[in-house]
N, C-alpha and C positions, 0 to 999 in steps of 0.2 A: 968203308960203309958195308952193312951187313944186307943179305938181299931179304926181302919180305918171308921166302922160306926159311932162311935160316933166324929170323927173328919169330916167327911162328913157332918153331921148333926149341928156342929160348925160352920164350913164353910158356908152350904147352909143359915144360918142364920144372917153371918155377908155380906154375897153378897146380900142377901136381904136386909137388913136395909141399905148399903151401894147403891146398888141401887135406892130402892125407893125415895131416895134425887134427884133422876135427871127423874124420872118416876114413870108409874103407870106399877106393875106387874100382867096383867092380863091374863092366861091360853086359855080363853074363849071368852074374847073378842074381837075384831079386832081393836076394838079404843083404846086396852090398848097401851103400847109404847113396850112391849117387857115382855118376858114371862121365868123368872126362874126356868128352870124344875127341879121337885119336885121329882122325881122317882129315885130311885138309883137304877144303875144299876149295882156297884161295879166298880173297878179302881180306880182312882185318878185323878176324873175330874167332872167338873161341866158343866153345857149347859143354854148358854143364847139364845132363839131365839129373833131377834129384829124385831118387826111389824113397828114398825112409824121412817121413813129415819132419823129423826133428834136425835134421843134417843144416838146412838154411836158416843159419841166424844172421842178424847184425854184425857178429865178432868175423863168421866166415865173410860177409859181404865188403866190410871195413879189410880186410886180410888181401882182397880181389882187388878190391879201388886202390889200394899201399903200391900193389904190385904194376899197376896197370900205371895209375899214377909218376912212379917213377921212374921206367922207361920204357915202359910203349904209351903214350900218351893217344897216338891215333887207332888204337884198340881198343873192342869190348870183347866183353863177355856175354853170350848170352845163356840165359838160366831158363830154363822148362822144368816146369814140376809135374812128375809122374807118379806122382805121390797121393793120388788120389783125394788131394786135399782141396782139389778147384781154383787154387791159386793163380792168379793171371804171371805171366810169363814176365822176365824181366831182362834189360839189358845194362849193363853194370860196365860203365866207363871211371876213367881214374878223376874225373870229378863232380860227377853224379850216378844216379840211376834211372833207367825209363821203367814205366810199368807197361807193361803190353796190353791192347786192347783188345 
């Protein structure tokens, strides 16, 4: 059995490969599309912030729930848009999604 860090550390690295198909992960930049924080804070959850309005579609969301879905099942993801778009924040599990209020 693998311990929760090292399943965080799994994870953090299949939403990044899985991600960077539809963007660029940049921390630092403002031109990247959206930035997968790298900091673990403990729990059972990951954190996307999105800079560029176009980066979060269905396909990317559908892509998050496949991965989450198959095996981290007691996992989410959650999404903050910084993208200036006003969008309420969301939490993306492998078989649903919450919208934040």
């Amino acid at each position: 059995m693998t311990t929760r860090e090292e399943q965080w550390l799994v994870l953090y690295n299949e939403l990044l490969n899985a991600l960077s198909r539809f963007g660029e992960n940049s921390p630092s930049d403002p031109q990247g599309d959206y930035w997968l924080v790298d900091d673990d804070w403990g729990g059972h959850h990951h954190k996307v912030c999105v800079a560029h309005p176009g980066f979060w579609s269905s396909e990317v969301e559908q892509q998050v729930r496949a991965i989450l879905a198959n095996s981290f099942k007691d996992w989410g993801v959650y999404v903050v848009f910084e993208d200036g778009s006003g969008r309420p924040g969301l939490i993306v599990y492998g078989d649903r999604t919450v919208t934040e209020r």
